[in-house]
N, C-alpha and C positions, 0 to 999 in steps of 0.2 A: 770238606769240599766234595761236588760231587762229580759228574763223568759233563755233567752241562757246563760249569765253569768255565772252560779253557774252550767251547766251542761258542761262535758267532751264528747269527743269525743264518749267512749263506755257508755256513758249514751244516745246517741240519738239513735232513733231507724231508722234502716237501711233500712225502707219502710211506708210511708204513704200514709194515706188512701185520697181520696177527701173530704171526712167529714171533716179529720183534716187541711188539707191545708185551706179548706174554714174557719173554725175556727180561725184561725189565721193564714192570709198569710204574714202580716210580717214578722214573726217568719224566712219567707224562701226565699233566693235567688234562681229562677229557672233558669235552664239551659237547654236549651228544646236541644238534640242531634240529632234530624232529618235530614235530607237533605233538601238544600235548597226550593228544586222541593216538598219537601212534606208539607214547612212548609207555601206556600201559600197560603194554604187553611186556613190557621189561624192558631193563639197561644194562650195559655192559659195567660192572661192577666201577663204582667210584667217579661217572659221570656226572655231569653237574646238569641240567634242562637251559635251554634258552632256545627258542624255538624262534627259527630264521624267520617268521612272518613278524615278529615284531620288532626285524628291521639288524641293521649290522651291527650298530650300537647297543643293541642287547647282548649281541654276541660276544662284542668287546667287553662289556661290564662284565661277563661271567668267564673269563681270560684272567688266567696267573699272570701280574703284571712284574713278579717278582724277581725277575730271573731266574730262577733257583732250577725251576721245570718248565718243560717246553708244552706249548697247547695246543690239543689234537684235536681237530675236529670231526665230528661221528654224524652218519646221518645214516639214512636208510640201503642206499648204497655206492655213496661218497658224488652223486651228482652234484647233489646241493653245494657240498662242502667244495667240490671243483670251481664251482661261480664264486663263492666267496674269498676261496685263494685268489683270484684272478686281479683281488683288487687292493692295493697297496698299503691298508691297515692290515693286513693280513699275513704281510709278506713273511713273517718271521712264523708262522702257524704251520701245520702239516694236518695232514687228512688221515685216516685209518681208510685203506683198500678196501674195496666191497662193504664198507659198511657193516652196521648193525646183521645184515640179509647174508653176509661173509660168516661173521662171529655164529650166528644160529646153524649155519649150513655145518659148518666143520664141528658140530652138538656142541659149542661151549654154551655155559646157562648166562641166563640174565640176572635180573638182581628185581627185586619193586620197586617202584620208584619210591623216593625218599617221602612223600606225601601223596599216597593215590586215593586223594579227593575226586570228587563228581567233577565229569566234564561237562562244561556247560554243550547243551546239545547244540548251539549255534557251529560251536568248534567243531564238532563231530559232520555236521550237517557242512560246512562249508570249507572242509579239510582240503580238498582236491582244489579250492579255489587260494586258499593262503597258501599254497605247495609253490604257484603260480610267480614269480619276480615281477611281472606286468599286473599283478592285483594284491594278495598280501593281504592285511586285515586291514591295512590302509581303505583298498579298492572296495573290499569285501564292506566295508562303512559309507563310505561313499554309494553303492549300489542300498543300503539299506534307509539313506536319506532321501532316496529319490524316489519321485513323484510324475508316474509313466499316465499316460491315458491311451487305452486301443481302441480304434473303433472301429468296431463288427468283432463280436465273438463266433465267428464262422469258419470259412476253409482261412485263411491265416492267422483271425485273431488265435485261434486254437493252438497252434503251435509256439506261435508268440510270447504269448500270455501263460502256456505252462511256460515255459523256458525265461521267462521274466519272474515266475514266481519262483520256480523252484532256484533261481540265481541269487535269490533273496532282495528282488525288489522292494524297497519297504511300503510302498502306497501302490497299489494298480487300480486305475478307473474306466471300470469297461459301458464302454455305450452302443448299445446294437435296441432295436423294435422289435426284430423277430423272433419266431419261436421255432423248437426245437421242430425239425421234419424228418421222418424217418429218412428223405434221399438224402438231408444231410451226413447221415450217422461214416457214408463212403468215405468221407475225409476231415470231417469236425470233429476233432477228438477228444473235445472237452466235452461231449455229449454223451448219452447211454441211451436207448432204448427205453428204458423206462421214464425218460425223462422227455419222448415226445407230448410236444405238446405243451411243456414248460416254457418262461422265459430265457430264452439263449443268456440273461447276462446272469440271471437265478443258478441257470446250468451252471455255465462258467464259474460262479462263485462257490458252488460246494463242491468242483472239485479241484478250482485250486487253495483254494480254504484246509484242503482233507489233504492235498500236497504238501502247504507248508502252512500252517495255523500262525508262524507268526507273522505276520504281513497282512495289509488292511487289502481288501479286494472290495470295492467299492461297485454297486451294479445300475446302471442308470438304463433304465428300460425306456428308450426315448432315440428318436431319430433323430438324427444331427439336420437340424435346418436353421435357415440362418436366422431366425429369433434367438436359439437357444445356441449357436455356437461357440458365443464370446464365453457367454460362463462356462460353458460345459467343458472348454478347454483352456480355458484362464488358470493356472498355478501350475502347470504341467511344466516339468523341464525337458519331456520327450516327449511327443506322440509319434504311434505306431498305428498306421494307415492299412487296415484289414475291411477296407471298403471295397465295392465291385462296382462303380459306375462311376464315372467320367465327373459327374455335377454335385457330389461329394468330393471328391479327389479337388474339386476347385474350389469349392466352400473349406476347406481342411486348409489348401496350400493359403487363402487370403486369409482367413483370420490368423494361423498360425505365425504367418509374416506379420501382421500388425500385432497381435500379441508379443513376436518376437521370440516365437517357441520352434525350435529342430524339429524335422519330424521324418519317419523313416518310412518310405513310399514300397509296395509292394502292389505286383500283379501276378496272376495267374490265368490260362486259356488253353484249354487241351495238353499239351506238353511243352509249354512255352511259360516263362517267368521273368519277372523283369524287380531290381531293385534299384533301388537309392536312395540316399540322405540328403535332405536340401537344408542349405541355413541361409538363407540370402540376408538374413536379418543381420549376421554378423558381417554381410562382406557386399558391397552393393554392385558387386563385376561379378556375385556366384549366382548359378541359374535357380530359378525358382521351377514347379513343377507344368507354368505356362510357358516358360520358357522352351520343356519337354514337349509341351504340347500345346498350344496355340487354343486350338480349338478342339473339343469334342471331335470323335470322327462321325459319318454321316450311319445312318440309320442300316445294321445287318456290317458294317466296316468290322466293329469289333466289339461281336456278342460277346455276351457273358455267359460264364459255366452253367448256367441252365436251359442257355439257347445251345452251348457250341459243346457242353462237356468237359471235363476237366479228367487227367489222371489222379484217381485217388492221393497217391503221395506225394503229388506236386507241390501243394499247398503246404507238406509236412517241411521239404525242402525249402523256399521260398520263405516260408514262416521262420524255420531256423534260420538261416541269411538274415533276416531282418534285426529277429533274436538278438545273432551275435554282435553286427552293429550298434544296434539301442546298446546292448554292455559293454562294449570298446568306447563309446561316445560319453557315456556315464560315468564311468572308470577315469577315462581320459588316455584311453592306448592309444595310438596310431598307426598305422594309416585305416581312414575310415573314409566311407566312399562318399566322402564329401563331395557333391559335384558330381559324382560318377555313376552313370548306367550301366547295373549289371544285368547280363543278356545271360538267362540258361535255355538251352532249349535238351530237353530231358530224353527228346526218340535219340539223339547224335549223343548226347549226354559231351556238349560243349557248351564251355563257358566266353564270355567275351564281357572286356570293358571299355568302354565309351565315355571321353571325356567330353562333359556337358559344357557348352556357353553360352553365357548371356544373351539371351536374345534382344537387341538395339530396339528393338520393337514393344518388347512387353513393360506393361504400367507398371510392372513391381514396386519400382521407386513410388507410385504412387498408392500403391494398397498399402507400403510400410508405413507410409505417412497418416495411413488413413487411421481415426480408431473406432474400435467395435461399439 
């Protein structure tokens, strides 16, 4: 018989110390939750792997169901293992304090892990994304089925499109005409210097290609007009709107409603930024981007960064924003600014949001209907 026998489930205590574990580690089955990529650096001797991104039920299977010892769960510095107590397949489980990052500090050694095979470099590359409970390798697969289109690889597609590739979107299809310009190089940073003069979508491709090789980056050297918009955004399950002019932004928002594709809206003007997601396709009372905007404004209303100027790092900002919507939307996290106008302006460095509605007035209902 041993010293567990006689004790119940709310007789153990839901957090031990290293003292205690050292005192008697029979007492406990560990269960270390790490990622594989974190756990080669060693284990606390007699650990079993089940690494929390592939879900609680992993963790359960690798659990003494026995009675006999109790199951401690080990992670890097008992975060992880915090959220998982919380939830009532666990209740009977306890944590080891500080973690793995505890055990190292006060020099106890590690152990190798029991099979230290190659880690596949996706694990390695997307580690800080499976760490995440709102994405996991669940998300992390999800983001690698998806099929983005941005168009303009410029001051937003640039930051976009690194930040879609390096998140490991699995298709990105960039469509811009222009070419690389040295005044671009101030906030285009998918570009180089040696690369004036290239095609913006050529640029774009070898260096998010040299970012993350595996991921298709597809480069369409071609102005969005409305001959070629139905195709060129036809299988998209997001586009990412890195356009600068009014009559684009309207060719984008109609086809995208009649295709029936999300799409994530971005501006930039001197120190000024504006975002948002429209889906009116899913919801026929959500604004569409004429709804935002009626009409074009009238001529010198509202130049563009080569009439009015732009802060270098606005774009950088603005592009991130977008970024991180496209992957909340993708993923499926919430809240996403569906609907919603975000206002930065960069000199006050204030943010504001604006809930958008339907405007009674615009065709929407009728571009949906329409097809390309």
């Amino acid at each position: 018989m041993t010293a567990l026998d006689t004790d119940t489930d709310a007789d153990r205590p839901s957090r031990i110390s290293i003292t205690e574990l050292r005192a008697d580690p029979a007492r406990w089955h560990l269960i270390d939750i790490r990622e594989a990529a974190e756990c080669q650096t060693g284990l606390i001797a007699g650990s079993v792997e089940a690494p929390l991104s592939l879900g609680p039920d992993a963790v359960l299977a690798a659990a003494d169901h026995s009675g006999r010892i109790a199951n401690l769960l080990v992670c890097a510095s008992g975060r992880r293992c915090e959220r998982l107590l919380a939830q009532p397949a666990f209740s009977g489980f306890a944590i080891l304090e500080g973690g793995v990052q505890a055990w190292t500090a006060a020099g106890l050694p590690l152990t190798s892990p029991a099979a230290r095979c190659a880690i596949p470099a996706s694990d390695e590359r997307y580690l800080r994304h499976h760490l995440l409970p709102q994405v996991g390798r669940a998300g992390q697969e999800r983001l690698r089925q998806s099929k983005v289109t941005v168009i303009g690889a410029g001051g937003l597609g640039s930051p976009t499109s690194l930040y879609l590739a390096a998140a490991g979107v699995g298709h990105l299809r960039l469509i811009d005409f222009d070419r690389v310009d040295r005044s671009n190089l101030q906030r285009q940073v998918l570009h180089t210097d040696a690369r004036v003069g290239m095609a913006k979508v050529e640029s774009a491709k070898h260096t998010l290609t040299a970012l993350n090789p595996d991921i298709t980056v597809e480069a369409i050297d071609a102005r969005l007009n409305a001959d070629n918009a139905a195709a060129l955004l036809a299988g998209a399950d997001l586009i990412i709107d890195g356009a600068d002019n009014f009559p684009t932004r309207y060719l984008l928002n109609d086809t995208a409603l009649s295709l029936g594709i999300p799409w994530v809206y971005g501006a930039v003007q001197a120190f000024a930024g504006q975002v948002a997601v429209f889906t009116p396709h899913r919801d026929d009372q959500a604004p569409c981007y004429r709804c935002l905007f009626p009409e074009a404004p009238g001529p010198g209303e509202a130049p563009n960064c080569a009439e009015a100027g732009v802060l270098g790092a606005l774009p950088g900002l603005i592009g991130s924003l977008q970024a991180t919507e496209a992957l909340k939307h993708l993923i499926g996290i919430e809240p996403v600014l569906y609907g919603t106008l975000l206002t930065v302006d960069a000199l006050s460095m204030q943010f504001h949001k604006i809930r958008l509605t339907k405007d009674p007035d615009c065709d929407h209902k009728k571009i949906k209907s329409s097809k390309p």
